[in-house]
C-alpha positions in Angstrom: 52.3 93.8 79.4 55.6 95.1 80.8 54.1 95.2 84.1 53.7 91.4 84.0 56.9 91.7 82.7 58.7 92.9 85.6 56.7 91.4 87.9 57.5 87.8 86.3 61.1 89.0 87.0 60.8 89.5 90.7 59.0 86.4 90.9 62.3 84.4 90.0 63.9 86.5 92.2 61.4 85.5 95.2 61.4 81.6 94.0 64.9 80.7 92.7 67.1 83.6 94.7 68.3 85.3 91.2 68.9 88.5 91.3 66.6 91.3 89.1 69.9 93.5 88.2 71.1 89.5 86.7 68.0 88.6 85.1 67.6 92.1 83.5 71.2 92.2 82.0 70.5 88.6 80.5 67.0 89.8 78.7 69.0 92.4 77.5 71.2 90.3 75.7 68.7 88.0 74.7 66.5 90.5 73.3 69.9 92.3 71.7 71.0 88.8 70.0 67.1 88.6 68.6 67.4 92.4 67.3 70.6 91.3 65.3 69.2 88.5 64.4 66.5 90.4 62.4 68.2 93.0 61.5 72.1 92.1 61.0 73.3 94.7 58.4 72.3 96.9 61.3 73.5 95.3 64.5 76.0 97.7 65.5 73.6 100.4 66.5 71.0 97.9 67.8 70.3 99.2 71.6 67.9 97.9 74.6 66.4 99.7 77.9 64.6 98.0 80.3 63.8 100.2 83.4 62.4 98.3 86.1 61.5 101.7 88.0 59.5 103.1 85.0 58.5 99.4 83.8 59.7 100.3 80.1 61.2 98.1 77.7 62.6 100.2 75.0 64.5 98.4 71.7 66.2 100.8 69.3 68.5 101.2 66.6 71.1 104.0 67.8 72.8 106.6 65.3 75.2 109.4 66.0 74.6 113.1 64.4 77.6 113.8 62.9 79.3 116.3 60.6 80.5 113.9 57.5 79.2 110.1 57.8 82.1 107.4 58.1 80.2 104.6 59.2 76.6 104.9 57.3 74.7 101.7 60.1 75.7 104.2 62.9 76.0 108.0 62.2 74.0 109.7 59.7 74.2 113.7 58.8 72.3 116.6 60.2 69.8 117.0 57.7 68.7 113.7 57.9 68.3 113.5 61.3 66.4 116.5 61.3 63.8 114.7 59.0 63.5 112.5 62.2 64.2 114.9 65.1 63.4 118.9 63.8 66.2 120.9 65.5 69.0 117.7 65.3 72.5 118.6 66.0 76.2 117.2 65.6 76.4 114.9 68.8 73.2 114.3 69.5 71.8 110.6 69.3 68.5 109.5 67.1 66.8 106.6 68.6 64.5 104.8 65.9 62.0 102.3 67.6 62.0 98.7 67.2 58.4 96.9 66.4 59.1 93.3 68.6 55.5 92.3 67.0 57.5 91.6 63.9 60.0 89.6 65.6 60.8 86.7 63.5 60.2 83.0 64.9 64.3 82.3 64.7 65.1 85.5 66.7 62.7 85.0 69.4 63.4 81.3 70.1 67.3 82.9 70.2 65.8 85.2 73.0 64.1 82.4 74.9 66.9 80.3 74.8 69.7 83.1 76.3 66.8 83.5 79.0 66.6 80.1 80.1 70.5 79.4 79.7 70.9 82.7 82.2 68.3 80.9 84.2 70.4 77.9 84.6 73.4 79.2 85.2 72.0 81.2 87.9 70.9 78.6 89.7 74.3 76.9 89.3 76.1 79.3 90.9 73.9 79.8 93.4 74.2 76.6 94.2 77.7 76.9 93.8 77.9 79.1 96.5 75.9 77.7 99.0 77.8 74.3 98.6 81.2 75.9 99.0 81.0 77.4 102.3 80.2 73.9 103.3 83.5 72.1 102.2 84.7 70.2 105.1 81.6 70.0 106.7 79.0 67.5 107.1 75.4 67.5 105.6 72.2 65.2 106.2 71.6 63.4 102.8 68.8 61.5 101.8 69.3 58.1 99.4 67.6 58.4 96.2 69.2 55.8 94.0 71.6 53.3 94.3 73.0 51.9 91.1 73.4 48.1 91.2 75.9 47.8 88.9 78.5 50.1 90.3 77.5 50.4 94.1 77.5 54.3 93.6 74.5 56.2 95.6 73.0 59.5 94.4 72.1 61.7 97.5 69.5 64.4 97.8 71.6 66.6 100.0 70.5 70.2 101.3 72.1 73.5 102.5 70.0 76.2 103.5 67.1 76.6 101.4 69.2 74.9 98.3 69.0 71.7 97.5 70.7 69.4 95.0 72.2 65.9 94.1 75.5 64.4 94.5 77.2 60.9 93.6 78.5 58.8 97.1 80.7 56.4 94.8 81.2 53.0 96.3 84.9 53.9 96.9 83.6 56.9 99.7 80.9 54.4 100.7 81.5 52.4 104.7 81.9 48.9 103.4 78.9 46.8 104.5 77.0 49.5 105.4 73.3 48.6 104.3 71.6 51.5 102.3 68.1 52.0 101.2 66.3 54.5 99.2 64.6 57.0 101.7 67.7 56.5 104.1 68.8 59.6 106.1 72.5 59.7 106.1 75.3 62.1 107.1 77.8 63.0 104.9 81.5 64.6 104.7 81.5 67.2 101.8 85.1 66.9 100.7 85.2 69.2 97.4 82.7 71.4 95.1 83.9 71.4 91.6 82.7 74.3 89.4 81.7 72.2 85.9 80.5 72.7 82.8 77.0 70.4 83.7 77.3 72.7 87.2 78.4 72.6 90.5 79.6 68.5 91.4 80.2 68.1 95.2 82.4 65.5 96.5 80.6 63.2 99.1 82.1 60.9 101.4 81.3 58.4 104.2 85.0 56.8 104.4 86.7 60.1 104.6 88.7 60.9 108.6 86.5 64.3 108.3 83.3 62.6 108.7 84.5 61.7 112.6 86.0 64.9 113.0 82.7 66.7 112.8 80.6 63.8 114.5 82.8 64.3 117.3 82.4 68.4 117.1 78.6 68.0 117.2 78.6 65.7 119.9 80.8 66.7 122.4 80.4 70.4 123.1 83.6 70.7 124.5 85.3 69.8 121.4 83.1 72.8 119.9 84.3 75.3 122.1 87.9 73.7 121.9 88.6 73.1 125.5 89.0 70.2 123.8 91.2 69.4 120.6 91.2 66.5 118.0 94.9 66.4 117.2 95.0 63.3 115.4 92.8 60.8 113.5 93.6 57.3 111.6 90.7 55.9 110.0 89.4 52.2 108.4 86.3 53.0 107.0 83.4 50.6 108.6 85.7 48.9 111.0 87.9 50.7 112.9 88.7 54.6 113.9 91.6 56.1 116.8 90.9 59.5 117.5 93.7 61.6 119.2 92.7 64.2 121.8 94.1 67.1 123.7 92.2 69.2 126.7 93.5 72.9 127.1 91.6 72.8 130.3 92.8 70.7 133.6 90.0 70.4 134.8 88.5 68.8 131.9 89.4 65.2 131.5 89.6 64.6 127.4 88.4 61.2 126.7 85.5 61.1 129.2 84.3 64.0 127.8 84.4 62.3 124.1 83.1 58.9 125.6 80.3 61.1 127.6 78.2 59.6 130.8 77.5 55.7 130.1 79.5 55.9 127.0 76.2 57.9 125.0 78.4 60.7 123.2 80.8 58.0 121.9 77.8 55.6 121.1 76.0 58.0 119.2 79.1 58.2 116.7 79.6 54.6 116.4 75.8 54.2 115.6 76.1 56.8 112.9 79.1 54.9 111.3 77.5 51.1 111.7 79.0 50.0 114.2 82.4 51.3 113.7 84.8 50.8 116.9 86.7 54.3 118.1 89.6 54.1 119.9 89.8 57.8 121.9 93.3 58.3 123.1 95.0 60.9 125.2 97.7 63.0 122.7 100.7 63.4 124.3 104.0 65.7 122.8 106.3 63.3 124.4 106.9 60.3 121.7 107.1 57.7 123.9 103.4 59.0 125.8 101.7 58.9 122.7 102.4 56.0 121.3 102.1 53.9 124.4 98.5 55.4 124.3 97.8 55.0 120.4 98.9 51.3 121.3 95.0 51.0 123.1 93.5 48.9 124.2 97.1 46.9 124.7 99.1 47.4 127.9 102.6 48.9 127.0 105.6 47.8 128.8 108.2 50.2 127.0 108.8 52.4 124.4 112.4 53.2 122.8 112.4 55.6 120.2 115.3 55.1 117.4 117.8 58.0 116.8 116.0 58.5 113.2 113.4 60.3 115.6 110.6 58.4 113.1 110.8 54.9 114.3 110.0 53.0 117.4 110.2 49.7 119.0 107.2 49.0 121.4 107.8 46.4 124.4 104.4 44.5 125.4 103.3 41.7 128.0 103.4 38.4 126.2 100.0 37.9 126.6 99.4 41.3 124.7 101.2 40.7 122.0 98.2 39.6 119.3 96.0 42.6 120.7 99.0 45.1 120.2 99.0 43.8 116.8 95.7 43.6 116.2 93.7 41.6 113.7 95.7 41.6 110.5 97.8 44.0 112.0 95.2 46.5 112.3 95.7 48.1 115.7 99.2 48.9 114.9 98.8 50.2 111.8 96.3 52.4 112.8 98.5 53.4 115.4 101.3 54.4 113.7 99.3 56.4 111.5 97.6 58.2 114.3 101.0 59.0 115.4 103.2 59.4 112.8 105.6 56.9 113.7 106.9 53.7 112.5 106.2 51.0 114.9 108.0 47.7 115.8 106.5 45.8 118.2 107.9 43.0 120.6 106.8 40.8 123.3 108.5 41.1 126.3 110.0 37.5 126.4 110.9 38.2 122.4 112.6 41.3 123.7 114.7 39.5 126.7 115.7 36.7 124.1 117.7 39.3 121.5 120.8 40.4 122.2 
């Protein structure tokens, strides 16, 4: 019997990835909480061993020889130990065995129900862990659900050889972007909370992080960090301008993003539905950078205002709406990629103030 016992234990460990040293403490207090449960004028010297070397379980009530009794549930005199233990003496410990068969049915449901709760949480925080070393990174998710009322989409989403399910809320969802049950999708892990109901990871398809890493595992220069994403400005499901950096001269920085007949780049924008990138060359002169952030407009001039946080941008005339962008999109992406406010004229506007 506590052969099976133990080997039922190491099973867990094999299947779930709990510990033995966990599972033991947690049968000890379960089978502790059913020993008070039986016996409670006598929990204070209730005591359990489980030895997986020897495989023993031992459950016993505990009492102290000693010279003149002050507590009667754990200490008890000389001569009546030695009616227990012939040749007792003051310090010595008298270990009366526990009959589990007479368990009542209340204590032992109490014992099953701390074993399954240490279960649980076990498997909680080991997926706990798992999830948190992958904050900031992005996972392959599999659509389960999708709840028509509120748009959200419960994921199947794996790390290692854990697996679990997390909420993509229609706010972290690419607008427009058609999903299925049985879709395989990639995902930005923003968060993991620790909860009460268990570990909740924080999913996201909208989130500037999801390009980052798209970019990392396509381009393997950006991997090895010849070269460097300094900058990204994101609309989710239409538009993205990515800011890049090469700490090698001899590697060019936005044909390695694009990649030979545009594949690298293509792969990214396939991933996102059809989301246009914008890769542009970073540049720690102001006036550089945002002339390039301005892509795909030609840029005439750039004065930078003595704040040091604003700009005026000069363009052709008949580059003015593309500067802009639809709704003003280009620019406003633009000055968030840079950091910069950004007014922008057409040249003839320009020639016409005083």
């Amino acid at each position: 019997m506590n052969a099976e016992f133990f080997a039922a234990i190491a099973d867990i460990e094999k299947e779930k990835g709990i510990p033995q040293s966990y599972m033991l403490e947690r049968i000890e207090q379960a089978l502790l909480a059913a020993l008070k449960k039986d016996y409670p004028t006598q929990a204070e010297c209730a005591r359990v061993a489980l030895d997986p070397v020897e495989k023993t379980v031992d459950m016993f009530m505990q009492q102290e020889v000693v010279e003149e009794v002050e507590n009667p549930v754990t200490q008890l005199t000389v001569e009546d130990a030695s009616k227990i233990k012939p040749g007792a003496q003051i310090g010595d410990f008298i270990n009366e065995a526990v009959d589990t068969t007479k368990f009542g049915r209340i204590a032992a449901q109490a014992a099953k129900q701390v074993i399954i709760q240490g279960i649980r949480e076990a498997e909680r925080n080991i997926v706990y862990d798992e999830f948190t070393s992958k904050e900031h990174e992005i996972l392959t998710g599999v659509v389960s659900r999708i709840d028509p009322r509120t748009g959200g989409v419960s994921i199947q989403i794996g790390s290692g050889s854990e697996h679990t399910e997390a909420m993509l809320s229609s706010g972290e969802r690419i607008p427009g972007e058609p999903l299925h049950d049985g879709d395989r999708i990639k995902i930005y892990v923003i968060e993991v909370k620790k909860t009460t109901r268990g570990p909740q990871i924080l999913i996201s398809r909208t989130h500037p992080g999801l390009v980052k890493k798209l970019f990392e595992l396509e381009v393997p220069e950006i991997a090895e960090g010849i070269v460097e994403i300094k900058s990204i400005a994101r609309e989710a499901g239409n538009r993205s301008k990515i800011a890049v950096l090469s700490n090698d001269s001899d590697v060019e920085p936005i044909g390695a993003c694009v990649g030979s007949k545009g594949v690298r780049v293509n792969t990214i924008v396939n991933e996102l539905g059809g989301e246009k990138i914008d890769i542009v060359r970073y540049s720690e002169d102001p006036t550089e950078y945002i002339a390039s952030a301005l892509a795909p407009s030609e840029v005439i001039e750039v004065i930078m205002y003595d704040d040091g946080k604003s700009s005026r941008v000069i363009v052709p005339d008949n580059q003015l709406s593309l500067a802009i962008g639809k709704e003003g999109q280009n620019v406003r992406l633009a000055a968030r990629l840079t950091g910069f406010k950004i007014d922008i004229k057409s040249e003839s506007q320009a020639q016409g103030e005083p």
